[in-house]
C-alpha positions, 0 to 999 in steps of 0.5 A: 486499524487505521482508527482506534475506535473503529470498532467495526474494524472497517478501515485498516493501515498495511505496510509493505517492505519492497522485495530486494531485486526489484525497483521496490527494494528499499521502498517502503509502501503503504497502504489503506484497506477498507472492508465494506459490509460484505467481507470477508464475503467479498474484497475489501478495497485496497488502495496505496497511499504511497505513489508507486508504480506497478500494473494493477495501481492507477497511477493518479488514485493508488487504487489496486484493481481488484481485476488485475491483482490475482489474490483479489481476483480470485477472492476466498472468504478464508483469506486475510488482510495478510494474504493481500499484502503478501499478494501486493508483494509477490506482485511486485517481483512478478516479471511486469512490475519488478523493473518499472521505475518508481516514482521519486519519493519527496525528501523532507527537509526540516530546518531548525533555523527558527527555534534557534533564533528564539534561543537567547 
């Protein structure tokens, strides 16, 4: 869960390993899953929140478009948050997606120069 008090368990955290073989290998991807009202009736919202690059991700929001990614496509109330990340990783082998280039992820440089100078 995404919030520990969503006891309406609404808004849920994925992560997603990148399959070896792909330009995903390495990657560690996550994602927010939003179940409106009507789930398991109906998909929930799928969104990454880390950038990436596959055909069924707008590439400025990390929306997952739920026509273009078959296991949200073709919806069944049997099936489970896992099964969509399972999904999002199979997409990611698929012959459209597992060359595309991947955005570069932002490295964080942590200094520590400022505590040191309180160090006296």
């Amino acid at each position: 869960l995404a919030k520990s008090d969503d006891i309406t368990f609404t808004d849920w955290n994925g992560t997603i390993f990148g399959p070896t073989g792909t330009t995903f290998n390495g990657k560690i991807c996550n994602v927010a899953i939003r179940c409106g009202p009507k789930y398991p009736i109906e998909p929930p919202q799928v969104r990454f929140t880390t950038k990436i690059n596959m055909t069924c991700v707008n590439k400025a929001s990390g929306v997952v478009d739920p026509t273009k990614l078959e296991i949200l496509k073709s919806w069944k109330e049997e099936n489970t948050i896992e099964s969509i990340l399972m999904g999002l990783r199979t997409e990611m082998s698929a012959p459209a997606n597992k060359k595309l280039a991947q955005p570069e992820e932002k490295q964080t440089t942590v200094s520590y120069a400022h505590l040191r100078a309180h160090e006296t």
